[in-house]
N, C-alpha and C positions, 0 to 999 in steps of 0.2 A: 504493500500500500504506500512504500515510498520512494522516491524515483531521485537518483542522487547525481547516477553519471552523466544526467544530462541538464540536472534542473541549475538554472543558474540562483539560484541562492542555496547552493552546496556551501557557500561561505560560513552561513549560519550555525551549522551542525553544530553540536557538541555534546562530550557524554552529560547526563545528568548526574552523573558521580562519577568522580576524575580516577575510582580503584574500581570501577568497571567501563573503561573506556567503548566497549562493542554496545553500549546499549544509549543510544544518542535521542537526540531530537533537535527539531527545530528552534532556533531560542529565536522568538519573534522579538523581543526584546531588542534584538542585537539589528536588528532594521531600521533603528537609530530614527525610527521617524514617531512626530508626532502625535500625526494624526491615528496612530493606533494607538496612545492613551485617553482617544475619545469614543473610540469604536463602543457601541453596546457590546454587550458581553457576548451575546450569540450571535453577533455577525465578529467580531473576533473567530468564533469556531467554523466559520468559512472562509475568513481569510488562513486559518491555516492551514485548512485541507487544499486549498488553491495553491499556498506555496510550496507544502510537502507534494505536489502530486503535479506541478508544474514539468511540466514537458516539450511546453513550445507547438505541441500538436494540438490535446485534446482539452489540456490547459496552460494557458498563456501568460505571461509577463504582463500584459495589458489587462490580464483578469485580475490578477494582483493588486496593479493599480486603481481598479476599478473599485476593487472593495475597501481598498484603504478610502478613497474619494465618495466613500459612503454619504456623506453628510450635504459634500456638495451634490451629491447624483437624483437628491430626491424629488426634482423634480421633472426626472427624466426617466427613461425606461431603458434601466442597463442592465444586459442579459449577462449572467455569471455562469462558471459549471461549479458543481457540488459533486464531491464523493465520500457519499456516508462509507463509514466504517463497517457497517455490518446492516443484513437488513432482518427485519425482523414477520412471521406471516404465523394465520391461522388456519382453520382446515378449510374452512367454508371460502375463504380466496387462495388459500395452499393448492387444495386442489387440483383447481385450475391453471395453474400455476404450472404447477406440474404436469400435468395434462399438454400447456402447451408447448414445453420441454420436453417434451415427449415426442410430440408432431410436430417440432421444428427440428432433433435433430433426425427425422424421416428425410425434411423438405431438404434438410443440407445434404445429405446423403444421395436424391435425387440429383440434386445441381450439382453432385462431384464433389463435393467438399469432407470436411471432414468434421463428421455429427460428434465427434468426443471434444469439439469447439463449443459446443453446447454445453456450459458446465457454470455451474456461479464461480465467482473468481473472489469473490466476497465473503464473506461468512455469512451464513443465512442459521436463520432457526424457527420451525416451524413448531408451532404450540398447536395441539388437538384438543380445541375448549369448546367447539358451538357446535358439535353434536349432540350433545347430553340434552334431553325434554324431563319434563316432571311429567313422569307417566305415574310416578307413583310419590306419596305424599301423609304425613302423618301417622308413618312407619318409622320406628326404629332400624329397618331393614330395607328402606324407600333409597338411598343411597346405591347398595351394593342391585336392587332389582334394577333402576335405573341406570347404570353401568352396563348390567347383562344387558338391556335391552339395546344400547345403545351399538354394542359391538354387536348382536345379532344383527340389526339394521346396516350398520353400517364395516361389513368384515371387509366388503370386497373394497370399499376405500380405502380403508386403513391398509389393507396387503398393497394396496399401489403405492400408497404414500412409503411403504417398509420401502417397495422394491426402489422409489426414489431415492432414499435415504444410501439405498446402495448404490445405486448407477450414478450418483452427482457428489461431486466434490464440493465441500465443506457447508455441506447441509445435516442439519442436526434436526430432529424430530425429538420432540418433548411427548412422550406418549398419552393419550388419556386418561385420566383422573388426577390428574397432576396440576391443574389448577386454571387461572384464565391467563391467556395472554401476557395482557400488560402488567400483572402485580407479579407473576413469573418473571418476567422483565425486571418489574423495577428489584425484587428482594434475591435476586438469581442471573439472571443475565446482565445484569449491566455492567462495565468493566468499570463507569467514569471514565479511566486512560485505558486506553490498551498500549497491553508493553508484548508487541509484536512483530518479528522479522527483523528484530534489531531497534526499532524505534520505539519510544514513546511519542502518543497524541491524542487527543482528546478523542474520546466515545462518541460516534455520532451515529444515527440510523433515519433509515424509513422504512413504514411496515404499510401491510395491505391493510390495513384497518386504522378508520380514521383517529379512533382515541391511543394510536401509538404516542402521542401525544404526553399522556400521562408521564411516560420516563422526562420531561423537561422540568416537570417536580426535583428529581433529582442532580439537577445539572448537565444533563446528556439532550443534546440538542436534538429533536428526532420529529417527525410528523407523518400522517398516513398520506400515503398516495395509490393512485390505484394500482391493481397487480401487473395490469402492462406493463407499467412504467418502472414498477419493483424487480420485472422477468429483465429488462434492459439494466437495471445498477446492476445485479446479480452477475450479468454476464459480460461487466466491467464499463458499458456506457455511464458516462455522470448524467447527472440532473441537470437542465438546463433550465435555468428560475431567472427571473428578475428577480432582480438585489431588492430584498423586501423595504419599507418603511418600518421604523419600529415605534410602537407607542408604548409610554415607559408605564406601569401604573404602580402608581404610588399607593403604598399600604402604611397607615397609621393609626391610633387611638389603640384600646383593645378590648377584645369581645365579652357580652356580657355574660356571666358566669353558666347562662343554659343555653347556649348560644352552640351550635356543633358546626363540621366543617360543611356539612352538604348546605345550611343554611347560607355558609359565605357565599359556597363556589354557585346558589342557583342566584344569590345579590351581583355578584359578577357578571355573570351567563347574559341578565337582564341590564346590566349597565352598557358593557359593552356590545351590545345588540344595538343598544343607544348609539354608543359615540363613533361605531363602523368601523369592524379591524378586520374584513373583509381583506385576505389577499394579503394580510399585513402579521408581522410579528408581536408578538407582546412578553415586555421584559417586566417582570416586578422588580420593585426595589423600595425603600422605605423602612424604618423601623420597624412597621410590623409584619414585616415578615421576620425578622429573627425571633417570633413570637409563633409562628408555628413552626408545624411539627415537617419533616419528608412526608409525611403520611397524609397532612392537612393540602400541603401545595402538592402534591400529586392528586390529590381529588379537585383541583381549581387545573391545572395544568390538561387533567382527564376531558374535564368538558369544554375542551378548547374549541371542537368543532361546533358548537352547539352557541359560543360567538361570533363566529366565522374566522377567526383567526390562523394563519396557518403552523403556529407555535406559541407556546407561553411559557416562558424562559424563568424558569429562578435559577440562576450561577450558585455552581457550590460555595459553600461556608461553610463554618467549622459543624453544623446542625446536619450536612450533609456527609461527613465524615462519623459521627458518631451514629447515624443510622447507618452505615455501612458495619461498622463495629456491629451495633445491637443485631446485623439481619444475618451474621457471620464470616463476615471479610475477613482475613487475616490480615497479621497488624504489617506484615512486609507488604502489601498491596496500598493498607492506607497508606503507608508514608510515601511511596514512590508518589501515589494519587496526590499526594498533601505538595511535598517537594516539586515533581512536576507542573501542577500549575499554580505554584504563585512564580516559580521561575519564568512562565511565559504571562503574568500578568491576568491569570482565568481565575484566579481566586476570590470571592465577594467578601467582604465583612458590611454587613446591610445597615452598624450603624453609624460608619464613615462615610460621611456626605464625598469629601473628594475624593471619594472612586465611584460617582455617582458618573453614568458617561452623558453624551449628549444623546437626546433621542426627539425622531421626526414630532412627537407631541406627547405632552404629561397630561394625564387621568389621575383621579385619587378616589379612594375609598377610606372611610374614617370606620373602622372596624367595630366601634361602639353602637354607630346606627344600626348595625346588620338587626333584624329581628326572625324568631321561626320561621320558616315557610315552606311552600312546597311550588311546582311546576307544571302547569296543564291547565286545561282537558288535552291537549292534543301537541304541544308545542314545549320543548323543554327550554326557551327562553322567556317564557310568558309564566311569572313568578308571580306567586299568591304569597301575601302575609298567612299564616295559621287562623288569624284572627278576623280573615276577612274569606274564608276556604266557604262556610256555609254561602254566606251573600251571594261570592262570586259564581258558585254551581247554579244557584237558583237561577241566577242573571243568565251563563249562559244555556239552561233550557230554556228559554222565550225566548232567545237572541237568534236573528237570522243564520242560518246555516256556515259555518265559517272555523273559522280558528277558536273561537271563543262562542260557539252558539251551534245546540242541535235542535234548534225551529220546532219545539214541541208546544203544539195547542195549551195555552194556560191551563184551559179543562180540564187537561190530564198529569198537569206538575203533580196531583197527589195519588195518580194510579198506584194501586196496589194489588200486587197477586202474591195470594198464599199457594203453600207448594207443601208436597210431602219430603220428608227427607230421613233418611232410617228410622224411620215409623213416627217421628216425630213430626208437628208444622212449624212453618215459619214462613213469613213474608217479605219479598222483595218489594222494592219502591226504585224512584229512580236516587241516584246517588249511593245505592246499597254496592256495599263493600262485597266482590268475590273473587278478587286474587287478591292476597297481599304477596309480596315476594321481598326477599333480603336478597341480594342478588347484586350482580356486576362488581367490576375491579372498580368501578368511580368510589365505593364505599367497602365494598368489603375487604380492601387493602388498606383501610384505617383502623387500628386498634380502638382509639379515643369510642368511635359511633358504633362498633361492633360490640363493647365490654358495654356499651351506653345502654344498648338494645338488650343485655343479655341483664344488668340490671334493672332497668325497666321492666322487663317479665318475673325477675327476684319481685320486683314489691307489688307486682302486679297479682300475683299468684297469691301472696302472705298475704293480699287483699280480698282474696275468694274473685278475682273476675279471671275470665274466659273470653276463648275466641270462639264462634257460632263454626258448629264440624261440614258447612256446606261450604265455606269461605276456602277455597284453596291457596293454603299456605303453604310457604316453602323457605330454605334456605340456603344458596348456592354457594357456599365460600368460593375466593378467588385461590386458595391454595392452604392446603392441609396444615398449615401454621395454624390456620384460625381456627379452624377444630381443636388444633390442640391446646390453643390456649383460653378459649371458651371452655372446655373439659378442666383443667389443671384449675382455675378462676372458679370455678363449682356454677356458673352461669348456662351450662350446657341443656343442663336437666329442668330449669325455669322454661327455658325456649321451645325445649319439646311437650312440655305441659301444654303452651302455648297451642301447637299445633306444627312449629318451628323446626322440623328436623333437617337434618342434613339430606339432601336429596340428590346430591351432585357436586362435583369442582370444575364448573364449565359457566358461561354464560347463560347459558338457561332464558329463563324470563325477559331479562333484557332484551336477546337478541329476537323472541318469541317465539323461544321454545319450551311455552306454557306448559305442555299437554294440552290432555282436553279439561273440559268443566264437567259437574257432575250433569246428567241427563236433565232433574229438573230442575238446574239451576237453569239451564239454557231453556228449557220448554216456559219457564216464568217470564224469562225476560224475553222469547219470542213473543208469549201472548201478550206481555204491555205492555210491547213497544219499547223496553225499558235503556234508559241511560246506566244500564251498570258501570261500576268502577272499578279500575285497578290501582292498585296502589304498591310500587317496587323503589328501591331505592337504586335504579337505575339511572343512563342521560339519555336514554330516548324514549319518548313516549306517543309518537307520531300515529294518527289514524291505522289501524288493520295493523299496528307491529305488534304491539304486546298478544292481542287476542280479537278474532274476529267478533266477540260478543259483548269484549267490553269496550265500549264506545267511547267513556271518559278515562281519561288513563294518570294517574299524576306522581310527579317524582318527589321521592321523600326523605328524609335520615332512616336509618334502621331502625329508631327510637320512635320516631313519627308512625313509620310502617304498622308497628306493632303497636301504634296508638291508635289509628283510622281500622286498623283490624280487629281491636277489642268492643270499639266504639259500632262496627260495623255498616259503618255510612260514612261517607265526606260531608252531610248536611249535617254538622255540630261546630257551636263554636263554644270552641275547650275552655275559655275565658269564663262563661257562663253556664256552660253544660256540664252535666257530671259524664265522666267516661262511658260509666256502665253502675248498674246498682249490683252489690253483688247479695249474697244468698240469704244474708240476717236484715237486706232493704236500705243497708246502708249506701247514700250517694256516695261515688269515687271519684277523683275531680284530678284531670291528668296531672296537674301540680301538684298531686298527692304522692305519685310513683318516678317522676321525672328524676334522674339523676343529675348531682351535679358536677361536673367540668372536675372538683377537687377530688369527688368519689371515684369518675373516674378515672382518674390519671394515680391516685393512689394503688387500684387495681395493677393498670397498665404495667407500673413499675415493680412491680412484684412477678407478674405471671408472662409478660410478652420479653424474652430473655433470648440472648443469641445463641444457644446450646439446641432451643426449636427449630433454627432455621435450617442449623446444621445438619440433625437429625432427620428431617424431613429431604432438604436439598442433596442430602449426597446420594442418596437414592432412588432419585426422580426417577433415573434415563431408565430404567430397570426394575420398579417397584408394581410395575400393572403386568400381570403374569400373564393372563390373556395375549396382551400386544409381546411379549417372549417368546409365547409358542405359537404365534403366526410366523407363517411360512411363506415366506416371496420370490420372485424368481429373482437371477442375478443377472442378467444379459441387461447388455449396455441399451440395444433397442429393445423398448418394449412391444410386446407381443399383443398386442388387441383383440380383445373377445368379440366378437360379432352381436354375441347373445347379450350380450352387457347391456346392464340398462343403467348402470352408473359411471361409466370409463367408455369414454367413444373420441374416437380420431375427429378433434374439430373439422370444418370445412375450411376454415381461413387463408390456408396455403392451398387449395386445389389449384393446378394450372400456373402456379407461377415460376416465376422464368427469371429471370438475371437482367432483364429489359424491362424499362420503366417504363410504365405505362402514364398516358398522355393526361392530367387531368381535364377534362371536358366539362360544359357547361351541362347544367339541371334544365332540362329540358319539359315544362309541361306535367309539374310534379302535383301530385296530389295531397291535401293533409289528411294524416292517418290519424292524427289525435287535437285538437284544439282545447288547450288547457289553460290554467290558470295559474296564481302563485305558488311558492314553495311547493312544488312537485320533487317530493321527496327522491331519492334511489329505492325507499321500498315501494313507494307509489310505481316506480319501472319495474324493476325484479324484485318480485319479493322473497323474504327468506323463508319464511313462517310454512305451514302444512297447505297441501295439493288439493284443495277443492274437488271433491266429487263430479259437480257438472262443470269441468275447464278441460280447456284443450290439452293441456298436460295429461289431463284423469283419463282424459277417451284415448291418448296415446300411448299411459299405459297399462290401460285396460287391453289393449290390441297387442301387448308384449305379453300377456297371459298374467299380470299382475293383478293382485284384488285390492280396493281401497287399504287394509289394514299395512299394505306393503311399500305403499307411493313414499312414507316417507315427507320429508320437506326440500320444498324447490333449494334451499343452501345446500342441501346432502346430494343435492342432483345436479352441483354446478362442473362435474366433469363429462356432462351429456350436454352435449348442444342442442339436441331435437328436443328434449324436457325445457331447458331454458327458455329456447326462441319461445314455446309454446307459453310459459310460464311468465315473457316480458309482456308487461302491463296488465297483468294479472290480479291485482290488489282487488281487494272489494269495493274498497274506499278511493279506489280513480274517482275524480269529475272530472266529466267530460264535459265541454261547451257544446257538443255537437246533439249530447241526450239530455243535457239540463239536469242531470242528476247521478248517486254516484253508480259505478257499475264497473266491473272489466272489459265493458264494449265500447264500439265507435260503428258509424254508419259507413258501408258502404258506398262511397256517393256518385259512383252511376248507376247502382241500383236503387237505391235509396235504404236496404235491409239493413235493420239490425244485424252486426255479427258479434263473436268473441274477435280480440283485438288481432288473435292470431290470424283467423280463421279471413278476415278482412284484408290483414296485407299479403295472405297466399295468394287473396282473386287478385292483389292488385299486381305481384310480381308475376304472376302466369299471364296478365297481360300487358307486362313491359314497362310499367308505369312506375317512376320513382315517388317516393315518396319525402313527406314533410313531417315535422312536429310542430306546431305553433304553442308559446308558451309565455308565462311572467317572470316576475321576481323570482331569482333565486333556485333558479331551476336545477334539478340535482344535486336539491342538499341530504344533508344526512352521509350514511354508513359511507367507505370505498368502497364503492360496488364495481366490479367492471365488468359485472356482465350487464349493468346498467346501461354501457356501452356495447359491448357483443352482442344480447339482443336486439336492440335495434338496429344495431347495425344487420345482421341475420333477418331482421322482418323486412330489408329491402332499404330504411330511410337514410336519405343520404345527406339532409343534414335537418340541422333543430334554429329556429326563430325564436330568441327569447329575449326579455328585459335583463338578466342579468342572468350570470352561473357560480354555484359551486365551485368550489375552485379544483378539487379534486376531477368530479365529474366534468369539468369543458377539458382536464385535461386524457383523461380516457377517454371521448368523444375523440379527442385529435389522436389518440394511439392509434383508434380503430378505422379513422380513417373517411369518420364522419362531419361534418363541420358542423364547428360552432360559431351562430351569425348571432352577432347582437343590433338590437333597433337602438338608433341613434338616441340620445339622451332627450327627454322628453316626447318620444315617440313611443306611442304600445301599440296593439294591436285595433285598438277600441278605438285612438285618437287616427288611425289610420283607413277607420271603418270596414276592417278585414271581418271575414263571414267563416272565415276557412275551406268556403266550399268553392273557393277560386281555383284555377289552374296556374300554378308559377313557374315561373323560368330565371333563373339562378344563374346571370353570365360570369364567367371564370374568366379572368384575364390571362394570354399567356405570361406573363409575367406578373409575379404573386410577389406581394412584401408584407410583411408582419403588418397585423392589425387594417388593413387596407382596407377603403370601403367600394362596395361590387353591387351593384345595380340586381331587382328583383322588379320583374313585369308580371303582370297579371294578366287575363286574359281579359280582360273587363277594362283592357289597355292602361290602366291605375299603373304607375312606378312607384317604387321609392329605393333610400339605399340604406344599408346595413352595415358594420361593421363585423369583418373576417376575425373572428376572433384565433388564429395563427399570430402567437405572440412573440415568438421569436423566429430564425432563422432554422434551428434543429426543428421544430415541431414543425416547418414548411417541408425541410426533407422530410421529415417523418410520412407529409401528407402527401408528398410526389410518389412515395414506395406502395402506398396503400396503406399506409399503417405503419406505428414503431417495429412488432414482429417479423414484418416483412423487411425492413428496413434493415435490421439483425440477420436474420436469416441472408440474404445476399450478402451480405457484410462478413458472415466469417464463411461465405462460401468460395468467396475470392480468393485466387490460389496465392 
């Protein structure tokens, strides 16, 4: 990773200790300039990797300078390359991943090349976490059944991903039940420095998944991008980004005494949705942060995507060093980690104002205003007070259909349906509580809200109250620490009274892989129409992700979870209402069981101790016996089953050749979907379980498979005919073309309703390109990239929107699809588009980043667009057909 005999700042090198002279680094220091003692801290970690990887080819001398001129560049658009240190993936974009590594080195192989070019060149590690569902729940034995089930469904991926692990150089598989991605990361994977090949430098990544994120808690500069673009670092291309903007935010005051971290991180989430860090970096700094914990700023750092931000940076300090200590680092790693970066000047102390650097704009947050709260119905930056959660439900059932509103007739705010349930009744309403989940790395990588949650159920219980046994509860840890130190803390056995047990070490709920609901919990809430609630201590909570039956969905502390779970509805407000009566009639008033901050951190420092982490981590790679006694093949190509309905040879490389093909103009395109804001990546592909009557179900009912076997469209992301069938699948699409929500779109030379698949098959059998029309924000949420492969596979060759995800426009340009954005106060409305126009899309032979290209209608209407191709590399990218394509020629060349 670093390149010496050619790079011209070979001057700089030196050992970091003069009695091991072979183990060197860059001393940035010694660059005598400046302006790199004003660099933020985390473009500093790209001016290093620029100079350590400097080449003159792939990175330049003038990139160099580029980021040193950080300050003056911001009002311009200068293109960098980046090369993370290692990349980081899970299964559900692993997979794929995989997959296309697979059928690329086929396509090298046809074009004469040589397919063992195929290979990461990087350190990659891939974590098996978003398989596991709660099938099963309120077992002491709900854990090890939901495991079995998981490797029943899913053996025949897991044996592909073995045989990857063998045919790819420096891929490491984390095997299942071993915990979630990113708190694996942060208590386990993370170097901080890596001391490798001779050098020290600072830890840096990108992962297929947007809340890779979370490792910037710890000082490790990292963000998710899609898996295209993750298959190209892997295979030694850098990232080619514009030199971000950084806005600095300022943390001060400190939190009041019942004040937990998910309450900061959802007061953040809601600010900066405010002040737009959209495409932008964000660094903390202030006082108070040396007032949390690693644990605190990796749940603020976790919901980064959920501000639009593309990172959120806390530099190590000494708070980052003794959690390395506490999670079990040995002391020879902290020190080299301590010594190496304050010698290159990456060291923070947060409350030395002059090492405060300069940054494109300051924000502050006074930590004493934060108050409880939680996030939703439907959007994890639209933040409720606690004390305003009853109001605002109400408000939004009578509110027009939307973000904040499920249009239900006043007449029926108090419908109610009783139901039977193990012989006993009870009544649903709308706001009635039926998942609560403890779940996701955002919270269950924090000790402080997990010991919070696990004493809140201690006084909850010594208070005689209960959770209702129809409520499906659950508890996902992010990695077998947390069991163990909930068990050793005596908190284990409150939780499971609750209804709380362990059920899995994977994302679960979050990612929605609920399971199912009991039969008439769903038969209730069909007959009244009901707004059921979820309630998970996850960051997403967007329409159809958690659960297709719960409509309102909202984000919470662990401690909150297990308080809207006891309470059994979101219509309470805890100020005024008692929790629950318990059995002698006494009212319980959540301020009765609430723990406080000193109770908990007293716990913490007794029972979460570095002898667990050890315990647990040395173990990982080896500890799940199942994934031991799978057997995979060893051959470098892999062999492809025909009958496979989970591992199929993409189409993307069919037919191609060594000869660039010509890009041409859109000719007379049709819109396949005419949509609105925030249209999520789940709203494209969704993760969640296969609907019975969808094109996915009928195709693999036609492979001899029966419902109980489909699985989830994430588990079926190494079959391209499941996914194309599965992109725009969501229940909760709206469509402008059907005025309501649905996974269909109209035909529109016939005028038929179809599924959305089933509509661009007639449109591609009859030559016809197609379009997406869109708003705000379009592909936000997860890195999905089949977000992109989808539609790309349904035919559409590019997307009209008001603004994009920064992730998704860039896997739109992997796949080879365009992203056109409407000029700044132009939409679709203001333009009087119908979508049911004919367009034509002229391509200029000669394309320049960001350029604007002319769109005719047939209705003779023009207007122009902006090409959203942001730099130079992502134009080659678009001339090849796509980045994979682009690669594939690339190491086919002799």
């Amino acid at each position: 990773m670093a390149t010496t005999a050619k790079n011209p700042f070979q001057h700089i090198v030196e050992p970091l200790d003069p009695d091991d002279p072979k183990q060197q680094f860059f001393n940035l220091s010694k660059l005598q300039d400046s302006r790199y003692e004003r660099l933020p801290f985390s473009i500093r970690v790209l001016l290093e990797s620029a100079v350590r990887n400097c080449d003159g080819f792939l990175v330049k001398t003038s990139d160099v300078e580029s980021i040193l001129n950080w300050k003056q560049t911001q009002t311009q658009t200068v293109e960098v390359p980046f090369r993370p240190a290692r990349v980081i993936l899970q299964d559900f974009t692993g997979v794929p991943a995989v997959v296309d590594f697979a059928a690329m080195r086929d396509a090298v192989m046809k074009l004469g090349g040589d397919p063992e070019k195929i290979n990461p060149v990087c350190p990659a590690d891939l974590v098996i976490d978003h398989s596991i569902q709660v099938d099963f729940n309120r077992k002491s034995d709900s854990v090890q059944k939901n495991q079995d089930l998981e490797f029943d469904r899913n053996r025949e991926r897991f044996q592909f991903l073995k045989w990857g692990s063998k045919a790819f150089r420096n891929m490491r598989i984390i095997p299942p039940g071993s915990g979630i991605v990113h708190q694996v990361n942060l208590e386990y994977l993370a170097r901080v420095v890596f001391k490798y090949d001779g050098f020290f430098y600072p830890d840096s990544l990108v992962g297929t998944d947007s809340h890779t994120t979370m490792i910037d808690g710890l000082g490790v500069l990292g963000w998710g991008v899609g898996g295209i673009e993750a298959e190209a670092v892997m295979l030694g291309q850098p990232i080619s980004m514009v030199l971000p903007e950084v806005v600095g935010y300022k943390l001060h005051g400190t939190p009041e005494k019942l004040i937990t971290s998910t309450d900061i991180v959802l007061t953040v989430t809601k600010h900066l949705r405010q002040v737009g860090v959209v495409g932008k970096f964000v660094e903390f700094f202030g006082p108070g942060v040396a007032q949390l914990s690693i644990a605190d700023r990796a749940t603020i750092a976790n919901m980064c995507p959920e501000y639009g931000a593309t990172a959120a940076f806390f530099p190590v300090d000494h708070v980052s060093i003794q959690y390395l200590a506490q999670t079990g680092r040995d002391a020879e790693k902290l020190d080299y980690i301590t010594r190496y970066l304050k010698a290159v000047g990456m060291f923070r102390d947060y409350t030395d104002v002059s090492q405060d650097p300069d940054f494109t704009q300051v924000v502050e947050l006074d930590l004493s205003t934060v108050v409880p709260c939680c996030s939703g119905p439907k959007r994890p930056q639209d933040r409720i007070a606690v004390s305003d959660m009853k109001t605002d439900f109400e408000s939004c059932l009578g509110a027009k259909q939307g973000f904040k509103g499920f249009q239900v007739a006043p007449e029926h705010h108090n419908t109610a349906v009783p139901f039977q349930f193990n012989g006993n009744e009870y009544t649903l309403s709308h706001g009635s509580v039926v998942i609560a989940a403890i779940t996701s790395c955002t919270n269950t990588s924090n000790p402080s809200v997990m010991l919070g949650a696990g004493l809140l159920a201690k006084k909850a219980i010594e208070c005689g109250l209960s959770v209702k046994p129809y409520i499906k509860t659950s508890l996902s840890p992010g990695s077998g620490v947390v069991t163990y130190y909930l068990k050793e803390s005596g908190v284990m056995d409150y939780l499971s009274q609750l209804g709380f047990e362990v059920v899995g070490y994977g994302c679960m709920t979050c990612i929605g892989n609920s399971g199912p609901l009991p039969e008439p919990v769903v038969e209730a809430i069909t007959q009244g129409d009901l707004v059921a609630a979820g309630i998970l201590s996850g960051n997403r909570n967007f329409e159809g992700r958690v659960h297709p039956n719960t409509r309102a969905n909202y984000l919470a502390s662990p401690p909150l979870v297990l308080a809207y779970a006891i309470a059994g509805t979101v219509r309470i407000d805890f100020d005024k209402e008692p929790i629950a009566t318990n059995s002698e009639g006494k009212e319980i008033f959540l301020r009765d069981i609430w723990p406080t901050r000193a109770e908990i951190q007293a716990v913490e420092r007794v029972y979460v101790i570095p002898s667990m982490f050890k315990e647990i981590y040395e173990k990982i790679e080896k500890v799940n016996e199942r994934w031991n006694a799978l057997v995979a093949p060893s051959d470098n190509l892999y062999t492809w089953d025909p009958e496979s309905t989970y591992i199929k040879p993409p189409p993307f490389f069919d037919g191609l050749t060594m000869t660039l093909p010509s890009p041409g103009s859109i000719i007379d395109a049709c819109v396949l979907l005419n949509l609105g804001d925030s249209v999520t990546t789940d709203h494209i592909s969704p993760a969640g379980n296969i609907a019975r009557n969808s094109s996915a179900a009928r195709y693999l009912t036609s492979r001899g498979l029966t419902p109980r076997d489909y699985n989830s469209y994430g588990s079926r992301r190494g079959n391209d005919a499941v996914m194309a069938r599965g992109t725009f699948a969501n229940i909760r699409l709206f469509n402008k073309f059907l005025n309501k929500q649905a996974p269909q779109t109209i035909h529109l030379p016939t005028g038929e309703t179809l599924d959305v698949f089933d509509a661009a098959e007639r449109y591609q059998q009859s030559g016809v390109p197609l379009l997406i029309l869109a708003g705000k924000e379009y592909g936000s949420g997860s890195s999905r990239d089949w977000a992109a492969k989808g539609p790309f596979l349904l035919g559409i060759k590019a997307v009209i929107a008001e603004s994009y995800e920064r992730i998704h426009r860039s896997n739109l340009v992997g796949m080879g699809v365009i992203p056109l954005e409407y000029l700044p106060g132009v939409t679709a409305d203001s333009l009087g588009l119908t979508g049911r126009e004919r367009y034509t899309i002229t391509m200029p032979k000669q394309l320049t980043p960001r350029m604007l290209v002319d769109v005719q209608l047939d209705t003779g209407k023009t207007f122009q667009v902006r090409m959203r191709f942001d730099t130079d590399v992502e134009l080659a990218y678009f001339h090849h057909g796509g980045i994979l394509n682009y690669m594939i020629r690339k190491m086919s060349e002799n």
